[in-house]
Structures are given as C-alpha cells and as structure tokens.
C-alpha positions as a printed NumPy array, in Angstrom:
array([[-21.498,  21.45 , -13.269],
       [-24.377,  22.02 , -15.729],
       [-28.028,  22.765, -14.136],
       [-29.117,  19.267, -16.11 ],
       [-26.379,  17.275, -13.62 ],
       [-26.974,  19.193, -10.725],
       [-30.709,  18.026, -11.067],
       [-29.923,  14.621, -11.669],
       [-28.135,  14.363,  -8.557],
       [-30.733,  16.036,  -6.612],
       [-32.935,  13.649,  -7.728],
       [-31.053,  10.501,  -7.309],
       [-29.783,  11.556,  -3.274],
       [-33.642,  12.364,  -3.173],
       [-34.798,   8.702,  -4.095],
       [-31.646,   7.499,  -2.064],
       [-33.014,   8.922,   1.459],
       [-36.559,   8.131,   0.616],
       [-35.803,   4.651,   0.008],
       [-36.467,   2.397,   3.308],
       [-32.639,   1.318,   4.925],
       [-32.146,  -2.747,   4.01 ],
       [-29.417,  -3.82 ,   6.912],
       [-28.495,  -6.96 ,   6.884],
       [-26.361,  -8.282,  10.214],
       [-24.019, -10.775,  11.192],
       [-25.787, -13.449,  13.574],
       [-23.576, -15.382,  15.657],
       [-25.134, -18.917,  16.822],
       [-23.583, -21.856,  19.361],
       [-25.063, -24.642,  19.935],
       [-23.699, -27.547,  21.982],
       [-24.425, -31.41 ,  21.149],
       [-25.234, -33.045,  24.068],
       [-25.666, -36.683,  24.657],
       [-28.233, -36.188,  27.704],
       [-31.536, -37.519,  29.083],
       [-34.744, -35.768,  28.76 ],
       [-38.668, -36.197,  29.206],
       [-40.425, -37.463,  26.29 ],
       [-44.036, -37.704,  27.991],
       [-45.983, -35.189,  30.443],
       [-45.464, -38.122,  33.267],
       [-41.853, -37.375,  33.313],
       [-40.182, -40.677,  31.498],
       [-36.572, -40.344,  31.083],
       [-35.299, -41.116,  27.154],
       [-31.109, -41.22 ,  26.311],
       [-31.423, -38.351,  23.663],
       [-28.978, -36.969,  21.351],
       [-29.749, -33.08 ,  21.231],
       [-28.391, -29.114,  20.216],
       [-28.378, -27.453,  23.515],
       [-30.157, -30.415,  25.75 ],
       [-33.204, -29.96 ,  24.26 ],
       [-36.014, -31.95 ,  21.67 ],
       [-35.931, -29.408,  19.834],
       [-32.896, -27.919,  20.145],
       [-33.329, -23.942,  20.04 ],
       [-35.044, -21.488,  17.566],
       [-32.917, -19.374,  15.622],
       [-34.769, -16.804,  14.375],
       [-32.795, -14.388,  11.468],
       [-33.531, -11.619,   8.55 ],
       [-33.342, -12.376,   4.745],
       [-30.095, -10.685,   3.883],
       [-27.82 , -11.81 ,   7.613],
       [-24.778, -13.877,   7.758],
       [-25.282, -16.794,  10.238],
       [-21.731, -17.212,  12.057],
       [-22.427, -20.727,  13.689],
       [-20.453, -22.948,  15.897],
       [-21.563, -26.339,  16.657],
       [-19.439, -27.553,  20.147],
       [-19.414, -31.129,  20.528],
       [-19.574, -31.874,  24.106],
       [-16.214, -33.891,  25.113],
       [-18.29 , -36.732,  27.489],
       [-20.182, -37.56 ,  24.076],
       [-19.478, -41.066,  22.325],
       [-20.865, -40.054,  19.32 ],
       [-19.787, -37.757,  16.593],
       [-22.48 , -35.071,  15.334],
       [-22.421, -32.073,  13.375],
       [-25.083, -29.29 ,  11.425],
       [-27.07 , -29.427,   8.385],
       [-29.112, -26.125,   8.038],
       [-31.719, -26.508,   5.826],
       [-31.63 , -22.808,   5.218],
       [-27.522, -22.45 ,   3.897],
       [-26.093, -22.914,   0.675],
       [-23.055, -24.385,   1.517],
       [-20.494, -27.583,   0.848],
       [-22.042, -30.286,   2.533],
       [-18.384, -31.955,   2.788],
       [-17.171, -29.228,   4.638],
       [-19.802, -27.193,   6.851],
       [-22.237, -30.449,   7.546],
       [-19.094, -32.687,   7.885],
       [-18.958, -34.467,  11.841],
       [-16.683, -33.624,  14.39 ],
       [-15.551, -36.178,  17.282],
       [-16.191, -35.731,  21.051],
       [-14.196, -32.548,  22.448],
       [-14.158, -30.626,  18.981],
       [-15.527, -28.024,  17.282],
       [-16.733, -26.659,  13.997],
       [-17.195, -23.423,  12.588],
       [-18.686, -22.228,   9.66 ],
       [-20.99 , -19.23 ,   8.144],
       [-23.913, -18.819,   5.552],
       [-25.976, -16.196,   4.154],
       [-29.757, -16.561,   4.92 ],
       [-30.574, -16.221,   1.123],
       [-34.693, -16.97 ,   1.185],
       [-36.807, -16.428,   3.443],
       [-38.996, -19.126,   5.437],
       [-38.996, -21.347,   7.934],
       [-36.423, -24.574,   7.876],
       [-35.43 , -27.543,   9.761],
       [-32.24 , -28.185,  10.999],
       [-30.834, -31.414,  12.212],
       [-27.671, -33.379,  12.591],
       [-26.305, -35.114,   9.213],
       [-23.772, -37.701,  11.277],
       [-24.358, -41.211,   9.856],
       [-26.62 , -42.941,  10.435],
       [-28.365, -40.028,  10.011],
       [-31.727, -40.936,  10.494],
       [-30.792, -42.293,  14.407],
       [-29.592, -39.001,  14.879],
       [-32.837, -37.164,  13.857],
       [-35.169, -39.852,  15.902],
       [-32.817, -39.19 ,  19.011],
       [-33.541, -35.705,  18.913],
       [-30.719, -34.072,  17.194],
       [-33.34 , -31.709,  15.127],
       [-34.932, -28.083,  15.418],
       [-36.382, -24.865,  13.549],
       [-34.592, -21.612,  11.843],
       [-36.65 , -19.135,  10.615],
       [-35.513, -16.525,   7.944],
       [-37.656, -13.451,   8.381],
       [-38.365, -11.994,   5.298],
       [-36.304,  -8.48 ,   4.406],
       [-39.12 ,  -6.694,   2.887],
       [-41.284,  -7.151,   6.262],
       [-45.065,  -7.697,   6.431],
       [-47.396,  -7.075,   3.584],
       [-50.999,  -7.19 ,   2.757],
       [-50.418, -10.774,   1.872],
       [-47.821, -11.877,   4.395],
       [-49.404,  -9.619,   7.444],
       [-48.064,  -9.528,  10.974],
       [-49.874, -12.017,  13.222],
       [-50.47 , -11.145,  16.363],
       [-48.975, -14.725,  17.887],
       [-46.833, -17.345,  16.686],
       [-45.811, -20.373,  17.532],
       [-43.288, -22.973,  16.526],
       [-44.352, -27.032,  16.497],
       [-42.312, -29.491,  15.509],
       [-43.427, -33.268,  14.844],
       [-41.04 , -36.066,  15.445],
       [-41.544, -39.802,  15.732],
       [-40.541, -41.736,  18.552],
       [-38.52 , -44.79 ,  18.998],
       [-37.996, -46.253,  22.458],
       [-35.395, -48.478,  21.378],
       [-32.415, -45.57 ,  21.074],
       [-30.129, -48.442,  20.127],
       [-31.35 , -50.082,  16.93 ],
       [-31.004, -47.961,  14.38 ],
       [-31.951, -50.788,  11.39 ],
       [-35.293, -50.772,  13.303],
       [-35.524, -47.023,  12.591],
       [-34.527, -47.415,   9.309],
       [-37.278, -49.221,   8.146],
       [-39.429, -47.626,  10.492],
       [-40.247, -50.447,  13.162],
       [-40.59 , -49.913,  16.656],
       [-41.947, -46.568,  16.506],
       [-44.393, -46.38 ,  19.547],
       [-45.07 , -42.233,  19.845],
       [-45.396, -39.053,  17.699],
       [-43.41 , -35.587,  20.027],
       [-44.729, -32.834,  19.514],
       [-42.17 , -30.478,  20.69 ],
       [-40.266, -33.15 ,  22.559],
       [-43.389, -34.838,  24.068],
       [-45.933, -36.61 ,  23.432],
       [-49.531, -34.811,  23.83 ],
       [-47.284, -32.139,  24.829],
       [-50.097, -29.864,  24.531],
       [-53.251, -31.953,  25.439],
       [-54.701, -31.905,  27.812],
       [-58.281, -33.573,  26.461],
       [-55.933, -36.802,  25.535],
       [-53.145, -36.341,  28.437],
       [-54.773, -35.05 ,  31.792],
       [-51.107, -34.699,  33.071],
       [-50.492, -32.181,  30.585],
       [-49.654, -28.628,  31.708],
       [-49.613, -26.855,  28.519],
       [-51.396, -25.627,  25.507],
       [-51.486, -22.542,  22.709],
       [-53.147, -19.681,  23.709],
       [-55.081, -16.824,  21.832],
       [-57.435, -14.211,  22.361],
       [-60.76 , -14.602,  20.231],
       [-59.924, -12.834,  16.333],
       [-56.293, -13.214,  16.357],
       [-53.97 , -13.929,  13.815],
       [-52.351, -17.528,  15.24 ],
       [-49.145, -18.422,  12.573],
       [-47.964, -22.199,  13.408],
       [-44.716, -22.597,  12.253],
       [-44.833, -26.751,  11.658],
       [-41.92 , -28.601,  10.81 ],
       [-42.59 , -32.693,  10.062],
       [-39.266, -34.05 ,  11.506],
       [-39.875, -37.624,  11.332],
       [-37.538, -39.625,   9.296],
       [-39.968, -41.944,   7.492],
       [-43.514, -40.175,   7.493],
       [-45.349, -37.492,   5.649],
       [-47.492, -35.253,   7.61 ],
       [-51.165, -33.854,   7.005],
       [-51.654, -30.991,   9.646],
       [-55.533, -30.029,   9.997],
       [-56.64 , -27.268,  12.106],
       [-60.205, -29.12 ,  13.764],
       [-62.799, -26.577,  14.008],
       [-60.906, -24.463,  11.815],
       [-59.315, -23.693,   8.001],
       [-55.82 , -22.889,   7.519],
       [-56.76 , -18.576,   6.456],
       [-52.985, -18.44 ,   4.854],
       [-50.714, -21.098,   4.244],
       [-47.264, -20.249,   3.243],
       [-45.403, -23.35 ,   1.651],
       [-41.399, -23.594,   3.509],
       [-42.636, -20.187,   5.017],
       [-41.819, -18.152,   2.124],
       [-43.999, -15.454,   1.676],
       [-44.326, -15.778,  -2.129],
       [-45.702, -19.415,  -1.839],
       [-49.306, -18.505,  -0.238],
       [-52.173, -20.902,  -0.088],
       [-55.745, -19.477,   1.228],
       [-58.602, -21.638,   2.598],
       [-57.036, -24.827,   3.091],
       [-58.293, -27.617,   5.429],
       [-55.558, -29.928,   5.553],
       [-52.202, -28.585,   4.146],
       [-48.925, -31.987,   3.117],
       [-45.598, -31.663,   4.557],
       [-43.159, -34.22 ,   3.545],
       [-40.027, -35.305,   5.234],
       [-38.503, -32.631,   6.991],
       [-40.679, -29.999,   4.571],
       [-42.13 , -26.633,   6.925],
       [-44.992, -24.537,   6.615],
       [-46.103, -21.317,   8.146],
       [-50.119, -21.664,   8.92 ],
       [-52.183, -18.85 ,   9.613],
       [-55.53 , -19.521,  11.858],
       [-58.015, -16.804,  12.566],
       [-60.654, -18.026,  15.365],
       [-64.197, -16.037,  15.657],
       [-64.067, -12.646,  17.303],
       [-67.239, -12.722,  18.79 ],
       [-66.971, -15.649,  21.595],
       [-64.402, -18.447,  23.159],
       [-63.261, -21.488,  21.019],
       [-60.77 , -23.862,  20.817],
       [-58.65 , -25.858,  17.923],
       [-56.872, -29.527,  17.841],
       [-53.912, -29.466,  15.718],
       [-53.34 , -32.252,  14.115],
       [-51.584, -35.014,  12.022],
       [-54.325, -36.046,  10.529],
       [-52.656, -39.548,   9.962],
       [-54.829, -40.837,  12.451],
       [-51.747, -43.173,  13.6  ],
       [-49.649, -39.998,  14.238],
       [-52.18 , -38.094,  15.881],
       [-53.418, -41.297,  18.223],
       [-49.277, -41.183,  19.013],
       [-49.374, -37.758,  20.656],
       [-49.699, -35.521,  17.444],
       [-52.099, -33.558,  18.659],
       [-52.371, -29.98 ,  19.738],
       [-54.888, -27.647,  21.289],
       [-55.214, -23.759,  20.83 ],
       [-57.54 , -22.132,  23.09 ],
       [-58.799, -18.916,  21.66 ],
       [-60.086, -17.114,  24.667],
       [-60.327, -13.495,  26.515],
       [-58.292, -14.466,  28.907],
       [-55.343, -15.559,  27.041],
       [-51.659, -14.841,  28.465],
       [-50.811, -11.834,  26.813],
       [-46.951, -13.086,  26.767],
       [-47.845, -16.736,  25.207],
       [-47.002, -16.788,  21.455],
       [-44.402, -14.068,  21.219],
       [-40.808, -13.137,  22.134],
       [-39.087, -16.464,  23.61 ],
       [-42.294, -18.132,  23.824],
       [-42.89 , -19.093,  20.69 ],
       [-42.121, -22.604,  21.819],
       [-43.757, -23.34 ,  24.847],
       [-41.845, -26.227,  26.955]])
C-alpha cells in the first residue's frame, strides 16, 4: 500500500470517529381504542368518548428524526364502533395502515419518522369527523436528529396543548358536520382546563420560573375551525411552523393554525420579577368556550412541571 493510500485512509477513519454517532431506533407504540366515559369540565361531567388509551388526548408519543415507529392500534372487543390510526407524521398507504378494524381486532403497521415536528394524530374511521369530536385525537412529536441549535435551542420547559371543539350531542354526527351544536372548546380534554381566573374549580395551570424558555406544542384539533393562538402579555420569541425547525418565525403576536395544522411556540417571560400569560384562541368564541390557558412564570415554579411525563398536565 502506497504512503498516498495509507494517508487517505488515515484521514477518512479520522473524519469517521470525529463525526457525531446518528442512531436511529425502532419505537414500539400500543395504543388501545376505548369506547369509555371521561370528564370534559373541571366539575367532573361525564361525556361517552371515543379515545386511544381512555384519554382526550390520547398519549404523547414522543420519537427522533431517523426511528421506525412499530405501532399497534388494539381495538377494545366491548367497542361498537370500528376505529383505526392516521399519523400525521408517516408516509404510508392510507388503504392499508389507516384502514379500520372491528371490535376485538387488531392492526399493525410501521413508519419511518422522516421530518421532524410536531403532528396530530387521530382516528380516520368514517365518519371521521365524529370520531375526532369524540376524542379519538392526540400529539406525536418527531425530535429533530441534528439536536438543538442556535436557532432551534433547548427550552427549559415544554408543554403539549391540544384544542378540540366540543359537541354534547355524541350522537348526531350531521350536526357535527356542519358544525352545529358545538357548545365548548377542550383544551386538553377540558374545558378551562387550565383556568383558573375563568373556572374557580380548576386545579391546574403551566408553570415557569421567571426567564425561561416555555415551548407550547399546540395542535388545533377541531374539525371545522381555524385557530389563532396569542400569548396575552406576551409575543411568541420563536415560532416553528408543524414544529420543524427549518420553518422559524420570530416576534409574532398571534401565530394561524388550520385544521389539524401544529406549531411549536417559544415564550420567554421577564427575568427580573413574577408574571403570568393567557393562552389563547383568540377567536373570541373559542376562547369564551374554554380555550384559554394560563402560564404562571414565577420563583416558585414546580421544578418537575413542563418536562419528562409532564408535558401534558391532566
């Protein structure tokens, strides 16, 4: 072997090793549908929901750019209904993955988590928009693989909210259709879920400590009704359109998110003294429903709130 090769080789094993390690892992997911009752309000009222897991939303799945998702959607054998999965994040055959399965079966089926963001999810069994309003809906967020950047930096809390509206007739799905009856916006299931100001039987809000980095991962779930989420007492520092890091807005007041579209909002309170935020639809019929939500920047903060499991505070 000639000194030239010998170099050459040197020099490529040398790049090789210095280069950072880009792993990409198989994620396995199972979610159950579940035909079950849940609370829609912070009194405790009982609703006939349709739901992944028995919940409104259904659980985060949280994955790198790069994984295989390995999911298996169970549904429950004392359901009526047939349901099934439509990830908004997979490139798939939506004849075959997202096609329904009847009471007692399941499906299973795998995608590669090709762009980063964060994406709704929500069951595509017809009619499909009776489905959504009954709860059948939730987040997954694709992690970018090349980390946190000067642009796209690491926030020190996070938290997922997800908007859906509310019809208490579970029945009539024509009325849903051409959106009639709908009495409530649920944020995260309930209505003022986390406001107090509006709710005084609610138990829950954000928390942060003064100067932190808050990113809202907001997801507009409703099936007939664009969102316009508005930080009060606050601008939007970073917006990042579908939560893709390359799609970054700075400064914004009041950022648009369609049907089912996402967005990852950055907030960054004063450092200097105690605030607080309203997060809102600013569709002052939404908001007036229950889409509001306060964020209490203050010393005090729970130090767990915002991170790990409890990014989505129910």
């Amino acid at each position: 072997m000639s000194i030239g090769n010998r170099t050459t080789i040197a020099l490529a094993l040398t790049a090789l090793l210095a280069a950072p390690a880009a792993w990409s892992a198989t994620v396995k997911v199972t979610m159950h549908a579940k035909e079950t009752k849940v609370t829609i309000d912070n009194k405790g009222t009982e609703y006939p929901a349709w739901t992944f897991d028995g919940t409104i939303p259904g659980p985060v799945i949280r994955v790198t750019q790069g994984d295989t998702v390995e999911f298996e959607l169970i549904n429950d054998a004392t359901n009526k209904e047939s349901h099934s999965m439509d990830f908004h994040a997979a490139v798939v055959d939506v004849l075959d993955e997202f096609a329904p399965i009847k009471p007692g079966q399941s499906k299973k089926f795998k995608f590669d988590a090709k762009y980063p963001g964060t994406f709704m999810y929500h069951c595509g069994s017809m009619p499909m928009h009776q489905h959504i309003a009954r709860g059948m809906y939730g987040v997954i967020i694709v992690d970018p693989k090349g980390g946190f950047t000067k642009d796209f930096p690491k926030p020190d809390r996070e938290y997922v909210v997800v908007q859906g509206q509310f019809f208490p007739n579970a029945d009539d799905h024509h009325a849903m259709m051409d959106n009639v009856g709908y009495s409530n916006t649920l944020i995260n299931g309930k209505i003022f879920h986390y406001d107090p100001v509006h709710d005084p039987d609610a138990k829950l809000v954000l928390e942060a400590k003064p100067g932190e980095r808050v990113r809202i991962h907001y997801v507009n779930a409703n099936i007939n009704l664009p969102a316009a989420i508005h930080p009060i007492a606050g601008i939007w520092d970073k917006v990042y359109l579908n939560g893709n890091p390359k799609n970054v807005l700075e400064g914004m007041a009041t950022v648009q998110l369609g049907v089912s579209e996402a967005a990852s909002l950055d907030i960054v309170s004063p450092a200097d003294h105690a605030t607080n935020n309203a997060i809102v639809d600013h569709t002052m019929g939404a908001a007036m429903r229950g889409a509001i939500t306060v964020l209490m920047n203050k010393p005090d903060a729970d130090p767990t709130l915002g991170k790990g499991d409890k990014i989505i505070l129910r």
